[in-house]
PyMOL Python script that loads the backbone (N, CA, C, O; Angstrom):
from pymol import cmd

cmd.read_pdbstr("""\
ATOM      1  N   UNK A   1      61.397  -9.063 -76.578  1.00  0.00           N
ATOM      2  CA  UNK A   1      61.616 -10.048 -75.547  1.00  0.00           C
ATOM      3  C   UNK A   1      62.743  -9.601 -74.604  1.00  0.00           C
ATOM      4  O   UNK A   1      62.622  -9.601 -73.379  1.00  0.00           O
ATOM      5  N   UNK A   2      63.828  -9.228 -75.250  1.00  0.00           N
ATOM      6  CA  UNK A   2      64.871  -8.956 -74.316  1.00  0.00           C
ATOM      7  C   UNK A   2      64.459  -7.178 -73.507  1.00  0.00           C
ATOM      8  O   UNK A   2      65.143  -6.774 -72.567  1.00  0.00           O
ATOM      9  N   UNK A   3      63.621  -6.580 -73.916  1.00  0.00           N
ATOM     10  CA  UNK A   3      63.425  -5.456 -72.835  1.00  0.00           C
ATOM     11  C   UNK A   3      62.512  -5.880 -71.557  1.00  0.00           C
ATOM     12  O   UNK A   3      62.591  -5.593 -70.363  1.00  0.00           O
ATOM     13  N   UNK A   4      61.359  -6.911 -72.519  1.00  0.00           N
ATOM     14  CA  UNK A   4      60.688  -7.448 -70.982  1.00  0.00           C
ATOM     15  C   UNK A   4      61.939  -7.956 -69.772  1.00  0.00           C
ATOM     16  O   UNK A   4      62.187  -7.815 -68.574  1.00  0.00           O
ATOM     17  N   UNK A   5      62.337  -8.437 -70.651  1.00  0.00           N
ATOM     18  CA  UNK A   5      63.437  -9.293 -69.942  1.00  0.00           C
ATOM     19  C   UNK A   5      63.990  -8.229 -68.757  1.00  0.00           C
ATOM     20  O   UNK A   5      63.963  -8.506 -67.557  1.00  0.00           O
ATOM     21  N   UNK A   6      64.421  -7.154 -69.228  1.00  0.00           N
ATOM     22  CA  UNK A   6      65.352  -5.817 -68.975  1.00  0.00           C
ATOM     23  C   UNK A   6      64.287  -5.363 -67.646  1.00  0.00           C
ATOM     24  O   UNK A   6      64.618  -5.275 -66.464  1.00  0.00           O
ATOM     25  N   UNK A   7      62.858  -5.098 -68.263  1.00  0.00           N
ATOM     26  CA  UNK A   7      61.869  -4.778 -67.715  1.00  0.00           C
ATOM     27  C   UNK A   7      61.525  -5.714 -65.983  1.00  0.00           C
ATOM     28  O   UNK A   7      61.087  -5.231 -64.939  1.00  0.00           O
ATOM     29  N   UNK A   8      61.786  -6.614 -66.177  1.00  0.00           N
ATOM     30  CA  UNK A   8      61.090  -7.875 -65.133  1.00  0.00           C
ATOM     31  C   UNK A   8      62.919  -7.360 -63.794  1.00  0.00           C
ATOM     32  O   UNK A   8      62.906  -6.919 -62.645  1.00  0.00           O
ATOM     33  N   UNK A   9      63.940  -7.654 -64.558  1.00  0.00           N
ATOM     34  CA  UNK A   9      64.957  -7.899 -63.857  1.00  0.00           C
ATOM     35  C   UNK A   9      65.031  -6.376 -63.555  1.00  0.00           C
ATOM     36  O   UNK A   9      65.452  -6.214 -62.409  1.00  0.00           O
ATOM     37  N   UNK A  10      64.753  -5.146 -64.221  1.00  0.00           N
ATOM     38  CA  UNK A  10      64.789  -3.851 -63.171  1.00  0.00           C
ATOM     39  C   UNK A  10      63.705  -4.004 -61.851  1.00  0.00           C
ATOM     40  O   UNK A  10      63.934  -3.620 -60.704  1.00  0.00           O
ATOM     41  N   UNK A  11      62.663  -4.565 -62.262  1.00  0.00           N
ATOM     42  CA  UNK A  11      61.754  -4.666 -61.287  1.00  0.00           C
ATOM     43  C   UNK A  11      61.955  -5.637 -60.035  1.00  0.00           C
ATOM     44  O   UNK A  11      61.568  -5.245 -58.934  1.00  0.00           O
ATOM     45  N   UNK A  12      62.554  -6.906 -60.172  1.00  0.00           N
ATOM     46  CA  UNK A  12      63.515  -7.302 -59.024  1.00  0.00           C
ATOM     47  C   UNK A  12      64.383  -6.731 -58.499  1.00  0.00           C
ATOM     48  O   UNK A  12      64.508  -6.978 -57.299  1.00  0.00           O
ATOM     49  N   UNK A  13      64.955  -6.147 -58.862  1.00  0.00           N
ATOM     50  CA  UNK A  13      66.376  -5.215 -58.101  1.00  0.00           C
ATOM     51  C   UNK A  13      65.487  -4.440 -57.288  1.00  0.00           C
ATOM     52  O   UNK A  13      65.525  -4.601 -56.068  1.00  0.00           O
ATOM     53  N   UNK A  14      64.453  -3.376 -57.954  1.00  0.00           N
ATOM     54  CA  UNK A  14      63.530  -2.338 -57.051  1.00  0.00           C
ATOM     55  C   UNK A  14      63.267  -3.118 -55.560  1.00  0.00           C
ATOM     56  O   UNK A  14      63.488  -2.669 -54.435  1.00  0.00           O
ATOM     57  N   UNK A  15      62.720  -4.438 -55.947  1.00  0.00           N
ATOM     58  CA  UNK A  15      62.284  -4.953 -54.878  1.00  0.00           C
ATOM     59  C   UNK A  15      62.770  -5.247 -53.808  1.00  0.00           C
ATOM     60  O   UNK A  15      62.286  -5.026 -52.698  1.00  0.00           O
ATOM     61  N   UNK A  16      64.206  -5.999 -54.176  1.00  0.00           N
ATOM     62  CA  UNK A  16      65.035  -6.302 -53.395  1.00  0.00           C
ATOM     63  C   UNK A  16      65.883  -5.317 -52.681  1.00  0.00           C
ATOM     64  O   UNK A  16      66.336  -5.650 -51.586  1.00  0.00           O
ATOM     65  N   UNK A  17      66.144  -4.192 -53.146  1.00  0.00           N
ATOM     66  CA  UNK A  17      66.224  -2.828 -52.863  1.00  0.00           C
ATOM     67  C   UNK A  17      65.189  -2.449 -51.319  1.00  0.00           C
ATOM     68  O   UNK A  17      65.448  -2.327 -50.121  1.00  0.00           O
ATOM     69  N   UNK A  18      64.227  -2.382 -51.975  1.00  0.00           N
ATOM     70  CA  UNK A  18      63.328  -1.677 -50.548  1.00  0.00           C
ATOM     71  C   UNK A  18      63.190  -2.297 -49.571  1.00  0.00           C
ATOM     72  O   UNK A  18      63.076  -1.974 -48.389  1.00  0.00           O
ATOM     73  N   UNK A  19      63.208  -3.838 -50.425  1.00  0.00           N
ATOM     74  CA  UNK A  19      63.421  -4.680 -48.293  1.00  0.00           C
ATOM     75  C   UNK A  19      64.477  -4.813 -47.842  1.00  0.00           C
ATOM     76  O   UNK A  19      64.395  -5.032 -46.634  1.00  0.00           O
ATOM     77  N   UNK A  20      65.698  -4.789 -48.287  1.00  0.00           N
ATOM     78  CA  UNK A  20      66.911  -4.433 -47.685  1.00  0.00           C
ATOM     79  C   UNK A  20      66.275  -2.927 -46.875  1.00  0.00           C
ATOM     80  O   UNK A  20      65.897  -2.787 -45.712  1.00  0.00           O
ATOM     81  N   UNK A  21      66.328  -2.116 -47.786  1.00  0.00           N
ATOM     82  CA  UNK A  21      66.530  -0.685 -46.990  1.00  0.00           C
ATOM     83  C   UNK A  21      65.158  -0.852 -45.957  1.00  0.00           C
ATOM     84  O   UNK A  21      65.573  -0.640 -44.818  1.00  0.00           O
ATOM     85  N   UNK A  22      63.916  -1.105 -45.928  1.00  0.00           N
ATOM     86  CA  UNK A  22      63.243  -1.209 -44.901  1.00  0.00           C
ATOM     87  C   UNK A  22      64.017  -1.902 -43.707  1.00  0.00           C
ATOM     88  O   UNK A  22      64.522  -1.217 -42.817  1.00  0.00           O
ATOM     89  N   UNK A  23      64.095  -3.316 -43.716  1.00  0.00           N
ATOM     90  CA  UNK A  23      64.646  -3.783 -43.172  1.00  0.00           C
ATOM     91  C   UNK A  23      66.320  -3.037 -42.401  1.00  0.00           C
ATOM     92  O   UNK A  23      66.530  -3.285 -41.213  1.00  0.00           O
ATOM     93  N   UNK A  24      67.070  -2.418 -42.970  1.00  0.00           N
ATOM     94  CA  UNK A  24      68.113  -1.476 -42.074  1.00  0.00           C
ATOM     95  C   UNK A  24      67.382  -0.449 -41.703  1.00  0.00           C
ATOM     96  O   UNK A  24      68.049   0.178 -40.880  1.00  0.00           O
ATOM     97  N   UNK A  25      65.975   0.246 -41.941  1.00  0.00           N
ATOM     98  CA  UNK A  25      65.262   1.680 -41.215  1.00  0.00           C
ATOM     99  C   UNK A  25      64.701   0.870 -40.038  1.00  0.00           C
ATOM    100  O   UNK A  25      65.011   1.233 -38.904  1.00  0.00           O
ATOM    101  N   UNK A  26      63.780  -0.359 -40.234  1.00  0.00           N
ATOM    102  CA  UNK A  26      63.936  -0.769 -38.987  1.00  0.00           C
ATOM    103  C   UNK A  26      64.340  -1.290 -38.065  1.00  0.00           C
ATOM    104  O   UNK A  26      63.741  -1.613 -37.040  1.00  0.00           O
ATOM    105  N   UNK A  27      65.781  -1.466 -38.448  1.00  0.00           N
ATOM    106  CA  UNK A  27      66.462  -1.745 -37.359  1.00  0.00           C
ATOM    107  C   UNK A  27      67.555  -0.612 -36.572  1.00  0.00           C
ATOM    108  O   UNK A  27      68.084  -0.845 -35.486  1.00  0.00           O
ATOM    109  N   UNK A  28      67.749   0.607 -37.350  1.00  0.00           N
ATOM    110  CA  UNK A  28      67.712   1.599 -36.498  1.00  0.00           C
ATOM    111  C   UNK A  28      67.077   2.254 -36.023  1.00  0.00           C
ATOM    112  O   UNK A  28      67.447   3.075 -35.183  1.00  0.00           O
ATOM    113  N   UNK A  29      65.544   2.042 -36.540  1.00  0.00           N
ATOM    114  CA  UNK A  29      64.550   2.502 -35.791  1.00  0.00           C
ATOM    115  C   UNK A  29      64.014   3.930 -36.505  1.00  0.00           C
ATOM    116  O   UNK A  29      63.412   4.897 -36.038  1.00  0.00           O
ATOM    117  N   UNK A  30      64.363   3.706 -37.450  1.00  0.00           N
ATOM    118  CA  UNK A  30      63.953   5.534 -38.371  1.00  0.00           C
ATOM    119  C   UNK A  30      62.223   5.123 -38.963  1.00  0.00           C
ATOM    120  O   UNK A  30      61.295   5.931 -38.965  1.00  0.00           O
ATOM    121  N   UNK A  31      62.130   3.517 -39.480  1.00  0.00           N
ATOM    122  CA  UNK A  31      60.667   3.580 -40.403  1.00  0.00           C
ATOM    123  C   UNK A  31      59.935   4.325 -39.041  1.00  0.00           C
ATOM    124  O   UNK A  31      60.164   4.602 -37.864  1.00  0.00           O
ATOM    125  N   UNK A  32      58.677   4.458 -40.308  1.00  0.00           N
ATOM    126  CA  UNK A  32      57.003   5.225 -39.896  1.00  0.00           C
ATOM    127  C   UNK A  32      56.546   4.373 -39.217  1.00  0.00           C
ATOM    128  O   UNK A  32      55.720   5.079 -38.639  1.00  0.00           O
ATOM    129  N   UNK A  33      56.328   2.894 -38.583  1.00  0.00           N
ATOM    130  CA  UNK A  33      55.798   2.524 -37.508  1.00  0.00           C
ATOM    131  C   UNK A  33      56.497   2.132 -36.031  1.00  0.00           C
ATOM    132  O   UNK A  33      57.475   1.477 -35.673  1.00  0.00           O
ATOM    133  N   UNK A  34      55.325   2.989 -35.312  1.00  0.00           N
ATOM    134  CA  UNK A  34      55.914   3.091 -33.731  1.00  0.00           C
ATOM    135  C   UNK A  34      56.535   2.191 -33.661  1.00  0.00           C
ATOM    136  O   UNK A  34      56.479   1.305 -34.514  1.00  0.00           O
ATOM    137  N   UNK A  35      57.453   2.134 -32.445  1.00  0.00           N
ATOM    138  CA  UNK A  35      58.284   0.848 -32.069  1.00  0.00           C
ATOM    139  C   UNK A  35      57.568   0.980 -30.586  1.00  0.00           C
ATOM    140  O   UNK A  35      56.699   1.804 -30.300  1.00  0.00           O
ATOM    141  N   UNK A  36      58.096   0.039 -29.762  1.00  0.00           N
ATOM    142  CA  UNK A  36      57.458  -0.817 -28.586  1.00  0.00           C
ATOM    143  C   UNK A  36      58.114   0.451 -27.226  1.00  0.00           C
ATOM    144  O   UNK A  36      57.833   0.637 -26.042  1.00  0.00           O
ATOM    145  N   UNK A  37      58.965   1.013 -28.090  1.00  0.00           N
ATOM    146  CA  UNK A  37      59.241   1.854 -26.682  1.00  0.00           C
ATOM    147  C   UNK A  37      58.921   3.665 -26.643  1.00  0.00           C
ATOM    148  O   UNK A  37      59.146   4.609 -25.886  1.00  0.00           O
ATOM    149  N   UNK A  38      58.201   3.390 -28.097  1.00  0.00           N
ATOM    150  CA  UNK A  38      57.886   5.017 -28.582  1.00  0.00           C
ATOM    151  C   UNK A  38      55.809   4.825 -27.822  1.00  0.00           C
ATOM    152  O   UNK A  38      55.065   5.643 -27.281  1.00  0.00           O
ATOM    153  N   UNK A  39      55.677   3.722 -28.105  1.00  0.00           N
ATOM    154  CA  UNK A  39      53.843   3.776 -27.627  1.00  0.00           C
ATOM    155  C   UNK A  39      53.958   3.136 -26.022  1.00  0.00           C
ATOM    156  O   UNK A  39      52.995   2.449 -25.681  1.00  0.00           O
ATOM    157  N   UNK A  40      55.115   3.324 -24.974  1.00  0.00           N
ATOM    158  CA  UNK A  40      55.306   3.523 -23.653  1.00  0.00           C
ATOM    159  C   UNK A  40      54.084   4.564 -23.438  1.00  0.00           C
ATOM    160  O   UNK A  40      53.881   5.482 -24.232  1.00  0.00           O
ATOM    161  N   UNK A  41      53.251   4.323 -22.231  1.00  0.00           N
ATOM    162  CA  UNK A  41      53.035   5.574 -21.815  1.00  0.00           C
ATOM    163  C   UNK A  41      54.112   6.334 -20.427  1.00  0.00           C
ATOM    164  O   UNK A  41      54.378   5.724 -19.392  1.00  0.00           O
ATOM    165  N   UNK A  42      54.550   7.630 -20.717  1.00  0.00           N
ATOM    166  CA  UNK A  42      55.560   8.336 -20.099  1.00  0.00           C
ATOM    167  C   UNK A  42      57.034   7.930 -19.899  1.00  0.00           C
ATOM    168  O   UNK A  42      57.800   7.932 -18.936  1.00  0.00           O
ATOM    169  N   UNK A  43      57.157   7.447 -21.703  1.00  0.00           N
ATOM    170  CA  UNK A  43      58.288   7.607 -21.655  1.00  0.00           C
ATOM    171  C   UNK A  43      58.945   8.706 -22.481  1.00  0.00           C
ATOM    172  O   UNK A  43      58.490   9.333 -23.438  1.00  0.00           O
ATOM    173  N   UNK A  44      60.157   8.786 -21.859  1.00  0.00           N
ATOM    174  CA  UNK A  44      60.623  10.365 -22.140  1.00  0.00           C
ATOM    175  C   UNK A  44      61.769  10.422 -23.960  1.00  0.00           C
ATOM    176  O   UNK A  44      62.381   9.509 -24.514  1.00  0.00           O
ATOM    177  N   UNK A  45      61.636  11.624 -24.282  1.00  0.00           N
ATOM    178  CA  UNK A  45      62.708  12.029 -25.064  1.00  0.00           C
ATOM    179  C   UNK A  45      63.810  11.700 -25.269  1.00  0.00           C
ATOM    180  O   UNK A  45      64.245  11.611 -26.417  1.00  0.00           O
ATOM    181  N   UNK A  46      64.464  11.462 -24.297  1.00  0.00           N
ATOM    182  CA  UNK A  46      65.537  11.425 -24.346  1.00  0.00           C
ATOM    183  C   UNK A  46      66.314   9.678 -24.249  1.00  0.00           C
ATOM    184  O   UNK A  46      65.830   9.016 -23.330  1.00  0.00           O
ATOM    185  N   UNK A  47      67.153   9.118 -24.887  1.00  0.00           N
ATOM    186  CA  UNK A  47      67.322   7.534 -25.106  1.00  0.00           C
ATOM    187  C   UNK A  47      67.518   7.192 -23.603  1.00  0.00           C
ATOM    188  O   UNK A  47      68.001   7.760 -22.624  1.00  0.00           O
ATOM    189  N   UNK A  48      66.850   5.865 -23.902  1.00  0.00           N
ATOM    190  CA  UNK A  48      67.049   5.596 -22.402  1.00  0.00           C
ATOM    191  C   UNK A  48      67.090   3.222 -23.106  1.00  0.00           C
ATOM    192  O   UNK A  48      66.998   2.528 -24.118  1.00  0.00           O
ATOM    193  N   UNK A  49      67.236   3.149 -22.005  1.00  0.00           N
ATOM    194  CA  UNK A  49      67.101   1.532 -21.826  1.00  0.00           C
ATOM    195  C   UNK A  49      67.424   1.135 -24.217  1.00  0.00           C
ATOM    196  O   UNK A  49      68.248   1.512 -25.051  1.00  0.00           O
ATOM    197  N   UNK A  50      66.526   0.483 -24.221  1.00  0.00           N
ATOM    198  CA  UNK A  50      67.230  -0.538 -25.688  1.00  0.00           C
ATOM    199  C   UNK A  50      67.010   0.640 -26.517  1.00  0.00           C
ATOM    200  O   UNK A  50      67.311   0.331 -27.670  1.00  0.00           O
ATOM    201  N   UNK A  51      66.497   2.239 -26.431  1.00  0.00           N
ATOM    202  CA  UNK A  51      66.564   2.405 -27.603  1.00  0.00           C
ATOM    203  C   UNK A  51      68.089   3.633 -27.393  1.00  0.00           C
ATOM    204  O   UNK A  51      68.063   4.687 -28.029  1.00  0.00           O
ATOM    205  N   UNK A  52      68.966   3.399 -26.717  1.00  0.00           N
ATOM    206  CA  UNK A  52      70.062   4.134 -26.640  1.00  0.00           C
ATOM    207  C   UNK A  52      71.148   3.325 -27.406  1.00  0.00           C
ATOM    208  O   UNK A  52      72.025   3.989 -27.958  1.00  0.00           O
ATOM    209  N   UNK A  53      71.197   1.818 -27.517  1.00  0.00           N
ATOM    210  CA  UNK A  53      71.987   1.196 -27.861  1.00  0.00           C
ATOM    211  C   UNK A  53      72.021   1.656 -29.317  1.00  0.00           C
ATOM    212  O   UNK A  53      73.066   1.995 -29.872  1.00  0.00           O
ATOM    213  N   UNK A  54      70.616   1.648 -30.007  1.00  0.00           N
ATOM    214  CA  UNK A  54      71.445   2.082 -31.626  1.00  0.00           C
ATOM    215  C   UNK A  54      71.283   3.535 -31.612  1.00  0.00           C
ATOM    216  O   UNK A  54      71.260   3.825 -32.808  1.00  0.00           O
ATOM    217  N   UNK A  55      71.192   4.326 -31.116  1.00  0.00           N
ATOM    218  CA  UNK A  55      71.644   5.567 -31.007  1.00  0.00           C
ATOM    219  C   UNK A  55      72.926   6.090 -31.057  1.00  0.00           C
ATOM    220  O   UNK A  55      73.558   6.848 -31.793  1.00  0.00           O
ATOM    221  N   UNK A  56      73.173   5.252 -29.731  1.00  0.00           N
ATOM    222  CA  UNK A  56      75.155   5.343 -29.878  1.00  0.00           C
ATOM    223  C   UNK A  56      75.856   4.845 -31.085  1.00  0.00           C
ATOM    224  O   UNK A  56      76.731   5.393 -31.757  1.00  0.00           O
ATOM    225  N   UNK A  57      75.268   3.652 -31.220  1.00  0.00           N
ATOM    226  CA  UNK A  57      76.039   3.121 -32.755  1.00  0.00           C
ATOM    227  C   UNK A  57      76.237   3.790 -33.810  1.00  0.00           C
ATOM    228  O   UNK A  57      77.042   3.718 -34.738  1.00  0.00           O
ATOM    229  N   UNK A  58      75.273   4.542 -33.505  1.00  0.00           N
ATOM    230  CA  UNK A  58      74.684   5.788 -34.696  1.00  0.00           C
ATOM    231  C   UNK A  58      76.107   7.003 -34.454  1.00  0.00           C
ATOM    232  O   UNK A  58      76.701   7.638 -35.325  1.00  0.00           O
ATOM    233  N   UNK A  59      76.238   7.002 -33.557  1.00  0.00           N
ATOM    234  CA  UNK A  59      77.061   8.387 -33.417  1.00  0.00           C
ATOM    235  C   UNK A  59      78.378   8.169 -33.149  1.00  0.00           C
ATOM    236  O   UNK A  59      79.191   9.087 -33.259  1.00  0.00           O
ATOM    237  N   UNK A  60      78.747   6.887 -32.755  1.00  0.00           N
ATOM    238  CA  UNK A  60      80.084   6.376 -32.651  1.00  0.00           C
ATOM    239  C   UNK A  60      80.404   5.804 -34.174  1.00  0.00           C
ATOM    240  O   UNK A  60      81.585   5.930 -34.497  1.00  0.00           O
ATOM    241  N   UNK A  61      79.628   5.262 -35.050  1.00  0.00           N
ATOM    242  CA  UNK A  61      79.896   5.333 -36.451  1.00  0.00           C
ATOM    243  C   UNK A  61      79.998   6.549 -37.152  1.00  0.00           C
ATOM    244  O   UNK A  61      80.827   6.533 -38.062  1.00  0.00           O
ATOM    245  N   UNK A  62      79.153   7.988 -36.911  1.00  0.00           N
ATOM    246  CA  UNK A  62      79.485   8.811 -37.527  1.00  0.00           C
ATOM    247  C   UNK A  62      80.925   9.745 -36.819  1.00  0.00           C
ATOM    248  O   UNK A  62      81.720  10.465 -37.423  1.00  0.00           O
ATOM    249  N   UNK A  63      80.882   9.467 -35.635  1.00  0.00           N
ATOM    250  CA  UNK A  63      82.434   9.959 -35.376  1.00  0.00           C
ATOM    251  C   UNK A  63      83.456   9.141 -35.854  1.00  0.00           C
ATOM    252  O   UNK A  63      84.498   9.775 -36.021  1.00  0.00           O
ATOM    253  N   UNK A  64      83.536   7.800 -36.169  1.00  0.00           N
ATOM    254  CA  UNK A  64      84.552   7.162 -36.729  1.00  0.00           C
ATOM    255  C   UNK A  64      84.651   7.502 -38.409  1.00  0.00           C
ATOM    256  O   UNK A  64      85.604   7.263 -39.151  1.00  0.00           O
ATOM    257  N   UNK A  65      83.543   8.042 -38.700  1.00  0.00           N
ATOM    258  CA  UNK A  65      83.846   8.227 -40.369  1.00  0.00           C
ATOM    259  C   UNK A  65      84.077  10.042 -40.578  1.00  0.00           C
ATOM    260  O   UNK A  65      84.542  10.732 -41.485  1.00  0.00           O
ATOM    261  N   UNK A  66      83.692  10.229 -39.703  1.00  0.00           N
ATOM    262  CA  UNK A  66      84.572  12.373 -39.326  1.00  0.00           C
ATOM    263  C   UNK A  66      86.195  11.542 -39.297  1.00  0.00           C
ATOM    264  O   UNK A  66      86.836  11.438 -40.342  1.00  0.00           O
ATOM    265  N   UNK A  67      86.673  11.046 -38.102  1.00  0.00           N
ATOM    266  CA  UNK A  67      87.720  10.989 -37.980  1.00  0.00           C
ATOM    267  C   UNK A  67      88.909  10.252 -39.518  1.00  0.00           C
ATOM    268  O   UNK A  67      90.096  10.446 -39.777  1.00  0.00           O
ATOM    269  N   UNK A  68      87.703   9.308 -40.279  1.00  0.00           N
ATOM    270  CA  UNK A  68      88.323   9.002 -40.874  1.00  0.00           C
ATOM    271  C   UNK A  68      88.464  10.053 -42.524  1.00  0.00           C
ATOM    272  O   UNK A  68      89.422   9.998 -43.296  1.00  0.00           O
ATOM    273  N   UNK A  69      87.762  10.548 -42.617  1.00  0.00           N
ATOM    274  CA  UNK A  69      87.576  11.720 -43.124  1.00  0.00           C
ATOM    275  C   UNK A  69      88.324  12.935 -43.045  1.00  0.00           C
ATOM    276  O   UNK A  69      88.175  13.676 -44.016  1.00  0.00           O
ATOM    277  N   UNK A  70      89.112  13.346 -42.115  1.00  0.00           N
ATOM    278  CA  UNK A  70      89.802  14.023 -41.862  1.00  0.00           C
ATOM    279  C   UNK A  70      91.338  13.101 -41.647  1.00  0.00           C
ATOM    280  O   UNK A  70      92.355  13.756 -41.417  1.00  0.00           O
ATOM    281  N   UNK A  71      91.401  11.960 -41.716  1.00  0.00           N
ATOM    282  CA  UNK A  71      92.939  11.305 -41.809  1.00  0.00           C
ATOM    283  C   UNK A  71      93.114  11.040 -42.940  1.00  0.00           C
ATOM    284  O   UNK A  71      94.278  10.706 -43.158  1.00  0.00           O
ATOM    285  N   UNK A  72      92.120  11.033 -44.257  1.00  0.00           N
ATOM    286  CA  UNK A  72      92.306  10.857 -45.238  1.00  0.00           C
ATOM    287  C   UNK A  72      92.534  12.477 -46.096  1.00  0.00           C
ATOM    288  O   UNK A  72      93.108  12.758 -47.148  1.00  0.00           O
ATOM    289  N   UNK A  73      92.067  13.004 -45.459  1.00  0.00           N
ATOM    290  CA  UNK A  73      92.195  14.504 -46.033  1.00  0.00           C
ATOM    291  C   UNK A  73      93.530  15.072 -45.528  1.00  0.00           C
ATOM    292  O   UNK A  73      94.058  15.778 -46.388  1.00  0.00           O
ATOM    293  N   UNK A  74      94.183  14.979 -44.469  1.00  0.00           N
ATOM    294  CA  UNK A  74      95.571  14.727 -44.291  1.00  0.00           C
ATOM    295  C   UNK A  74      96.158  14.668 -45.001  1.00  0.00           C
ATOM    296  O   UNK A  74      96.770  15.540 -45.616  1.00  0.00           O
ATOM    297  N   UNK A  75      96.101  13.053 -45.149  1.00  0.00           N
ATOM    298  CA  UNK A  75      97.430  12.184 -45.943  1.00  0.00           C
ATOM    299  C   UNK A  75      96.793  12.704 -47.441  1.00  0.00           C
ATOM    300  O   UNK A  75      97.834  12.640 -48.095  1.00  0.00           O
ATOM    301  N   UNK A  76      96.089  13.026 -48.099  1.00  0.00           N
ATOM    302  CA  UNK A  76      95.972  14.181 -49.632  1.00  0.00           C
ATOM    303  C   UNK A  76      96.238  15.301 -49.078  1.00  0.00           C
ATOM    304  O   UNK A  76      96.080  16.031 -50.056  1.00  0.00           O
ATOM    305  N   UNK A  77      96.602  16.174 -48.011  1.00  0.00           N
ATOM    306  CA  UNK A  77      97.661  17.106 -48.213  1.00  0.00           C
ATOM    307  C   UNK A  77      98.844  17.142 -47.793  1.00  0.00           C
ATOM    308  O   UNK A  77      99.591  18.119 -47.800  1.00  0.00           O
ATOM    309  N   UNK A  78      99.164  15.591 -47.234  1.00  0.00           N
ATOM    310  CA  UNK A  78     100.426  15.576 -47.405  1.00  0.00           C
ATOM    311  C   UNK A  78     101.115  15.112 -48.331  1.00  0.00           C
ATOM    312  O   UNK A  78     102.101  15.737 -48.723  1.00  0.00           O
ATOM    313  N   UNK A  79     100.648  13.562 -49.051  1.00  0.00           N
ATOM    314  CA  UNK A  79     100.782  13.937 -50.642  1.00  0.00           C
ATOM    315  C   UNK A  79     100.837  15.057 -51.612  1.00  0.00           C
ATOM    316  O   UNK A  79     101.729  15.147 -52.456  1.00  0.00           O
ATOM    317  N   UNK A  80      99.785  15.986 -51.466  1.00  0.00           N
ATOM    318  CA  UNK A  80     100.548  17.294 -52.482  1.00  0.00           C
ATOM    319  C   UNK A  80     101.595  18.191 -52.534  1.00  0.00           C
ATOM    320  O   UNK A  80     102.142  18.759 -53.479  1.00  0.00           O
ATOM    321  N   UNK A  81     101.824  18.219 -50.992  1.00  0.00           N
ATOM    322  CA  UNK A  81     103.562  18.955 -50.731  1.00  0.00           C
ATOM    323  C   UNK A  81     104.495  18.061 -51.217  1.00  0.00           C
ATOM    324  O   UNK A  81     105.538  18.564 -51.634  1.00  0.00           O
ATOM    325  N   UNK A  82     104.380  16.857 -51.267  1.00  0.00           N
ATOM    326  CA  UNK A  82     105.989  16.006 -52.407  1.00  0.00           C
ATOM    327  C   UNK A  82     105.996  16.382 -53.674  1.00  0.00           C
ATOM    328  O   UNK A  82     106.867  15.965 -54.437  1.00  0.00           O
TER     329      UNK A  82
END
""", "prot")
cmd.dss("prot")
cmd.show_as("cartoon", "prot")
cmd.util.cbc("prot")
cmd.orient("prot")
């Protein structure tokens, strides 16, 4: 009884798991179905109009976690010279 148990409640977590993470792929726009500005006809490569907004977010979050990444790697070598 208690592995079903074990059994049922791993299988909720799975679940709740993938619609979270679906749900954040599509809202940066990474899942497998087109979005409204990818089945444009002639629109281009390069971000333009709503799909630049999470693009940038995208890259202004990964420059804020470089930068923070390297202020933390700092201050552990400036901690090891004391």
């Amino acid at each position: 009884m208690r592995g079903a148990f074990s059994l049922i409640g791993l299988l909720v977590v799975v679940a709740v798991v993938g619609l979270v993470a679906k749900k954040q792929l599509q809202a940066v726009g990474l899942s497998g179905s087109p979005g409204p500005a990818s089945t444009a006809v002639g629109s281009e490569a390069s971000p333009t109009g709503a799909a630049a907004a999470p693009r940038q977010r995208v890259e202004q979050v990964s420059g804020d976690v470089q930068r923070a990444l390297q202020a933390g790697a700092a201050a552990r070598a400036s901690d090891a010279e004391r």
